[in-house]
GUTI-448383 format. One record per residue (C-alpha): residue number from 1; x, y, z. Coordinates in Angstrom, 3 decimals, padded with zeros to 6 digits. Example, Ala and Ser with C-alpha at 12.3 -4.5 7.8 and 13.67 -1.06 7.14 Angstrom:
2
SITE	nr	xx	yy	zz
SITE	1	012.300	-004.500	007.800 $
SITE	2	013.670	-001.060	007.140 $
REM end
This chain:
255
SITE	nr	xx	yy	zz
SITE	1	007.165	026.027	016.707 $
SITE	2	007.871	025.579	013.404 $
SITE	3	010.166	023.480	010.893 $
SITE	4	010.696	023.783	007.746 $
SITE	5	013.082	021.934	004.579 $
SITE	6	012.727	021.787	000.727 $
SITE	7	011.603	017.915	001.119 $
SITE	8	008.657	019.410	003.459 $
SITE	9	007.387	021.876	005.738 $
SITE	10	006.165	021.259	009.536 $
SITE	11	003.709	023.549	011.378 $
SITE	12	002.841	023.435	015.341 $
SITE	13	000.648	025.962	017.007 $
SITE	14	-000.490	025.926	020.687 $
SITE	15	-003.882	027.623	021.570 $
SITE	16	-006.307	026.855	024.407 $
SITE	17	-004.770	023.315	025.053 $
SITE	18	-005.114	022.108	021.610 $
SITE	19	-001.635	021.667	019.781 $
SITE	20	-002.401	021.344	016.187 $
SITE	21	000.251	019.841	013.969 $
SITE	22	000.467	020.741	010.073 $
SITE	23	002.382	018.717	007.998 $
SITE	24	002.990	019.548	004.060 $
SITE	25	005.056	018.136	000.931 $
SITE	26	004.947	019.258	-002.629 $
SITE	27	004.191	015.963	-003.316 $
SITE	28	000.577	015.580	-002.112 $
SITE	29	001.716	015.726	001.266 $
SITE	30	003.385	012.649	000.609 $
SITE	31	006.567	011.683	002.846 $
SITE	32	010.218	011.152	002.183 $
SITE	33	011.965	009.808	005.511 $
SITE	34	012.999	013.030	006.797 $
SITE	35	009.881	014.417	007.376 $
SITE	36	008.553	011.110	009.190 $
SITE	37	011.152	011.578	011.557 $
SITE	38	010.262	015.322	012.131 $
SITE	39	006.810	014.401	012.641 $
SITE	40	007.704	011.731	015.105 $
SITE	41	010.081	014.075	017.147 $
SITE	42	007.026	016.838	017.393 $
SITE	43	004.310	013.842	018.676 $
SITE	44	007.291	012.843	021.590 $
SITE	45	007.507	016.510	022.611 $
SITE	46	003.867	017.388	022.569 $
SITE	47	003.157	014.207	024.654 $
SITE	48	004.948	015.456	027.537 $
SITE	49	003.778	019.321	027.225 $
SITE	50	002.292	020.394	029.926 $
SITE	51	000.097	022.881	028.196 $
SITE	52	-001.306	020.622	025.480 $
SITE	53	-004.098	018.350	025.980 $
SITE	54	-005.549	017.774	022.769 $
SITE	55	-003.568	017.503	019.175 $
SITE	56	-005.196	018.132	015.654 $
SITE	57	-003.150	016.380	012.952 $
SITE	58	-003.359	018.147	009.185 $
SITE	59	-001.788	018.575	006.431 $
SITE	60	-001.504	021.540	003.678 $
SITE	61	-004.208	022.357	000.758 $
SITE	62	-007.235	021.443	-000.637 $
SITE	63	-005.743	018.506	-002.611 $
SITE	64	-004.429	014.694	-001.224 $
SITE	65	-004.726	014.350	002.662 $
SITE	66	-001.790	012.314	002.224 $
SITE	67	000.181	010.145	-000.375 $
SITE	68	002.086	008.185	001.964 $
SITE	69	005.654	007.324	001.424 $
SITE	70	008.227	009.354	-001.321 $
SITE	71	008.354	007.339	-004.270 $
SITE	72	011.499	009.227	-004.777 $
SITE	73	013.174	007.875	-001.512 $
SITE	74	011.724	004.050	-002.719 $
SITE	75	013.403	004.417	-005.820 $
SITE	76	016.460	005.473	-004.241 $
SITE	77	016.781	002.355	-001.979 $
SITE	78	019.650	-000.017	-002.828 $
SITE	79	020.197	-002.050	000.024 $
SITE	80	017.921	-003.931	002.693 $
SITE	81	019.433	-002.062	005.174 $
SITE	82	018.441	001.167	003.401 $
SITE	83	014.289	-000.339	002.600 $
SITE	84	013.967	-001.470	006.237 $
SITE	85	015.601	001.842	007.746 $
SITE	86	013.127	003.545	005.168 $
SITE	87	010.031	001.890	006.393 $
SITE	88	010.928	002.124	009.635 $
SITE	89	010.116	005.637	009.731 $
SITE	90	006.004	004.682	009.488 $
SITE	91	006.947	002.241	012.290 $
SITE	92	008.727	005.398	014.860 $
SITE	93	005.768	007.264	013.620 $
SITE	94	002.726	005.063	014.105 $
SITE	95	004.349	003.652	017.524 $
SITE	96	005.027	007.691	018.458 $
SITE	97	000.987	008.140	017.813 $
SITE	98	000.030	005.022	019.515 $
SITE	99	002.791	006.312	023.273 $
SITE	100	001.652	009.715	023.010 $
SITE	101	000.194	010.774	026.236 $
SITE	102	-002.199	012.887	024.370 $
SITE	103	-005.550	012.095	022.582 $
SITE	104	-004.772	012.615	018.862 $
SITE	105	-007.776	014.375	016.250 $
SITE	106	-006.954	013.413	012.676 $
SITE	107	-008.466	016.149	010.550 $
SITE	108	-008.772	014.168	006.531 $
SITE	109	-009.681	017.027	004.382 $
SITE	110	-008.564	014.272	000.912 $
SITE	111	-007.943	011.365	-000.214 $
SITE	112	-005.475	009.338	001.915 $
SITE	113	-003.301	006.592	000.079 $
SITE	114	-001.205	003.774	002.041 $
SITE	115	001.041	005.573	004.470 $
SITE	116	-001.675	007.823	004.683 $
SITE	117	-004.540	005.597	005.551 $
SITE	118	-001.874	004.499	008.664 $
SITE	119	-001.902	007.688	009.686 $
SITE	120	-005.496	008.276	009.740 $
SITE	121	-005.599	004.652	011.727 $
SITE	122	-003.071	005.890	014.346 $
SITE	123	-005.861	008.603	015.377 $
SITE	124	-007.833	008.459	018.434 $
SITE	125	-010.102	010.259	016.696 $
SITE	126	-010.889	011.210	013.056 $
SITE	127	-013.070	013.647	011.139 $
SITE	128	-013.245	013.747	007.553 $
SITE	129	-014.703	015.075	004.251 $
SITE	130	-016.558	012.988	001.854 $
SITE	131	-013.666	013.653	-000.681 $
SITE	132	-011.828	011.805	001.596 $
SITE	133	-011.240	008.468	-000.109 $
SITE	134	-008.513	005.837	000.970 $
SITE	135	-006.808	003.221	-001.011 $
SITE	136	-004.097	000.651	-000.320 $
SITE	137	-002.499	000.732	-003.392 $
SITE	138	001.030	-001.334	-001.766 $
SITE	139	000.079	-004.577	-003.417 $
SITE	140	000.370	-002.789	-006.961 $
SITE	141	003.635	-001.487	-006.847 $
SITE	142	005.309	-005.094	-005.440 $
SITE	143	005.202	-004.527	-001.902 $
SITE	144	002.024	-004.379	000.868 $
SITE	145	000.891	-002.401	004.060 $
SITE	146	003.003	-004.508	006.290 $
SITE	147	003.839	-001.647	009.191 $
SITE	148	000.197	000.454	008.839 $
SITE	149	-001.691	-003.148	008.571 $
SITE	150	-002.088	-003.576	012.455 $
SITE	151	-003.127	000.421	012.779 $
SITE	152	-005.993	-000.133	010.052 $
SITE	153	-006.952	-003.798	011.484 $
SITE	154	-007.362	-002.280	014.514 $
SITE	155	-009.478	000.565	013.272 $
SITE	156	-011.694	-001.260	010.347 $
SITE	157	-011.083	-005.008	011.215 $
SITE	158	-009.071	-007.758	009.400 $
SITE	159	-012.032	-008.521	006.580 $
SITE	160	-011.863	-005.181	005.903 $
SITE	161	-008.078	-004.517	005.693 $
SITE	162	-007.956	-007.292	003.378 $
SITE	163	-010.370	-006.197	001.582 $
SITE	164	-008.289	-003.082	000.586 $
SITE	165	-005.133	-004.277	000.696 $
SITE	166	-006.286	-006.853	-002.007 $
SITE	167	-008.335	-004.346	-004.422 $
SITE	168	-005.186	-002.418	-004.332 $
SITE	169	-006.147	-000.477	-007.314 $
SITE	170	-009.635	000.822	-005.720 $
SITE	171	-010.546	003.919	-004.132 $
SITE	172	-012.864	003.050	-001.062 $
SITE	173	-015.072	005.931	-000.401 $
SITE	174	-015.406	008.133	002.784 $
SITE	175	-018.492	006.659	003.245 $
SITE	176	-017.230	003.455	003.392 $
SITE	177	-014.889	004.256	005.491 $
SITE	178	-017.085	005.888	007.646 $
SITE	179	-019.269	002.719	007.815 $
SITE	180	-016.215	000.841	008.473 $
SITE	181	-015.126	002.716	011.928 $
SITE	182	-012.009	004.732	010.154 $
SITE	183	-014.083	007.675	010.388 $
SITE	184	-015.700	009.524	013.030 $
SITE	185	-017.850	011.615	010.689 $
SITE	186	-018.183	012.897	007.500 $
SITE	187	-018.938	016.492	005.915 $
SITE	188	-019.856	018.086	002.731 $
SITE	189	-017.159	020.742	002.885 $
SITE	190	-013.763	021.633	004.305 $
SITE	191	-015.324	024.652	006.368 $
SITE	192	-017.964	021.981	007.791 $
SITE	193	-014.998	019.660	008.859 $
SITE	194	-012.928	022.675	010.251 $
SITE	195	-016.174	024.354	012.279 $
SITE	196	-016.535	020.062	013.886 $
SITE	197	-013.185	020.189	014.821 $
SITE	198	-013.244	023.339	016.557 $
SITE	199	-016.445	022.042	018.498 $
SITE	200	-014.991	018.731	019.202 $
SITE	201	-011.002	019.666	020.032 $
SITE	202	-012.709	022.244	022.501 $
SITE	203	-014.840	020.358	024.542 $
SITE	204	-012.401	017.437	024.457 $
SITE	205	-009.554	019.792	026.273 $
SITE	206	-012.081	021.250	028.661 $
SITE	207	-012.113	017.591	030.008 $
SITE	208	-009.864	016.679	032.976 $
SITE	209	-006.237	015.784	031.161 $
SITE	210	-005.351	013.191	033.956 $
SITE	211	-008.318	011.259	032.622 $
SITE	212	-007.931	011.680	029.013 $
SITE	213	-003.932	010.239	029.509 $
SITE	214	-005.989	007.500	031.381 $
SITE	215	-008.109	007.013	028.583 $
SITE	216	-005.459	007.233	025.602 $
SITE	217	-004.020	003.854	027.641 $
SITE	218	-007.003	002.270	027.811 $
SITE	219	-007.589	002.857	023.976 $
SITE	220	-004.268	001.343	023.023 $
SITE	221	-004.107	-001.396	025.305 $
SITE	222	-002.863	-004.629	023.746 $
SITE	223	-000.549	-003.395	021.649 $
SITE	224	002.254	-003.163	023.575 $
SITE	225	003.847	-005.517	021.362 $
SITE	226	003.846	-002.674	018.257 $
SITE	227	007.693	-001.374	019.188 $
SITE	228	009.220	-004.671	017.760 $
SITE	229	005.976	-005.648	015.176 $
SITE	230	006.412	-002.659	013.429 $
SITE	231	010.091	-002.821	012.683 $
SITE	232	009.546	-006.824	012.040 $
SITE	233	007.145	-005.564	009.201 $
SITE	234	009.772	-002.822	008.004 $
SITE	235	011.992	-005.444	007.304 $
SITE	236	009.772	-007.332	005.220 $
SITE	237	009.236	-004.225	002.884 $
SITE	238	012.816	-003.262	003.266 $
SITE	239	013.438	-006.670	001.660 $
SITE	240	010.722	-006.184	-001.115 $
SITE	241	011.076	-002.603	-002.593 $
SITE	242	014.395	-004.039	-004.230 $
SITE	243	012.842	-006.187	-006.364 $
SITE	244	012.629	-005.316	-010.153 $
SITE	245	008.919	-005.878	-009.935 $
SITE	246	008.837	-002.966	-007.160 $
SITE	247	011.193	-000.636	-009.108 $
SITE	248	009.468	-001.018	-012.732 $
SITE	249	006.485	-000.672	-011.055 $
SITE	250	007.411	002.959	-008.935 $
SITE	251	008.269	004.367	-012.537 $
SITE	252	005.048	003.185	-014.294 $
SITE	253	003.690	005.168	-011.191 $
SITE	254	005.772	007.673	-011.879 $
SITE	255	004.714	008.150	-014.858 $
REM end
């Protein structure tokens, strides 16, 4: 299966059990709605294939793991409506991760910036490189990590949520967010993360899939809730990317 646009390309191969899911943008894989949406569609099929019990999530390149959200597309908003329907797409996406009946492998070969580090937190499961760095940089461009916050909480804790979220111009290393529970594991190089996630994705889908579904549920429970949160916490960005202090600060970025 494959899909591809000129706002972003999007990869699925079945082999063994193991669906793996490659997502890319020009942009340091970063993601303008569209492509959310895409990604969300593939995560709703794949939960109810048969023939898949395992998915790797990547992205393209050596470079950024992930950017998070087009700052084209933020720029471009000029209406509540149009911010909250924006950030809703992280919402679909991290609530798609969160339903799917399938244990989810987040290979982070980068770094991994707001949208980005919610992705990562939406993982089961997540193997990295020590280049991979995170940062919540949301606070510095005038809005915050409203719709990843209770994906990362729920990964790294509150203290250390707000401990990004606040140093929003700080890169936190791989190691720290190893230390903090983001991360599974950390390696030297990209062929040391890809040879892991071969090991790991293959014994994982040798297991019984009944009781990995059963497991996925019990990993998630208590957040049942997420399908209204997440919009809730759209809306509050939807409402803040208007602001002049948001848009001045996208083109500094931009910059």
């Amino acid at each position: 299966m494959s899909s591809q646009s000129p706002i972003g390309s999007l990869f699925t191969t079945i082999e063994n059990k193991i669906a793996t899911i490659t997502f890319g943008h020009p942009s340091s894989n970063s993601f303008p709605r569209e492509l959310l949406d895409r990604l969300t569609a593939e995560f709703s099929n794949l939960s109810s294939n048969e023939l898949v019990s395992v998915i790797i999530l990547r992205s393209e390149g050596t470079g950024a793991f992930c950017a998070g959200a087009s700052f084209d597309e933020l720029l471009a908003v000029s209406s509540e409506q149009e911010g909250t329907q924006f950030f809703s797409g992280f919402a679909h996406l991290i609530n798609a991760m969160r339903s799917c009946s399938k244990l989810i492998i987040g290979r982070i070969h980068g770094k991994a910036v707001g949208g980005g580090v919610g992705i990562a937190a939406a993982c089961d499961y997540v193997l990295a490189t020590k280049n991979a760095s995170i940062k919540l940089s949301e606070l510095a461009i005038g809005i915050g990590p409203f719709v990843i916050e209770p994906a990362v909480s729920r990964k790294i804790g509150k203290t250390a949520m707000s401990e990004m979220t606040l140093a929003a111009h700080e890169w936190k290393s791989a190691d720290w967010a190893f230390a903090k529970g983001l991360y599974a594991n950390t390696f030297e190089t990209i062929e040391e993360l890809d040879a892991a996630i071969t090991d790991f994705s293959s014994k994982l889908s040798s297991y019984n899939p009944k009781a990995l579904t059963e497991m996925k549920k019990i990993i998630w429970e208590g957040t049942e809730d997420w399908d209204a949160l997440l919009l809730k916490r759209a809306a509050i960005s939807g409402e803040l990317v208007l602001s002049d202090f948001t848009k001045n600060a996208l083109n500094q970025f931009k910059k």
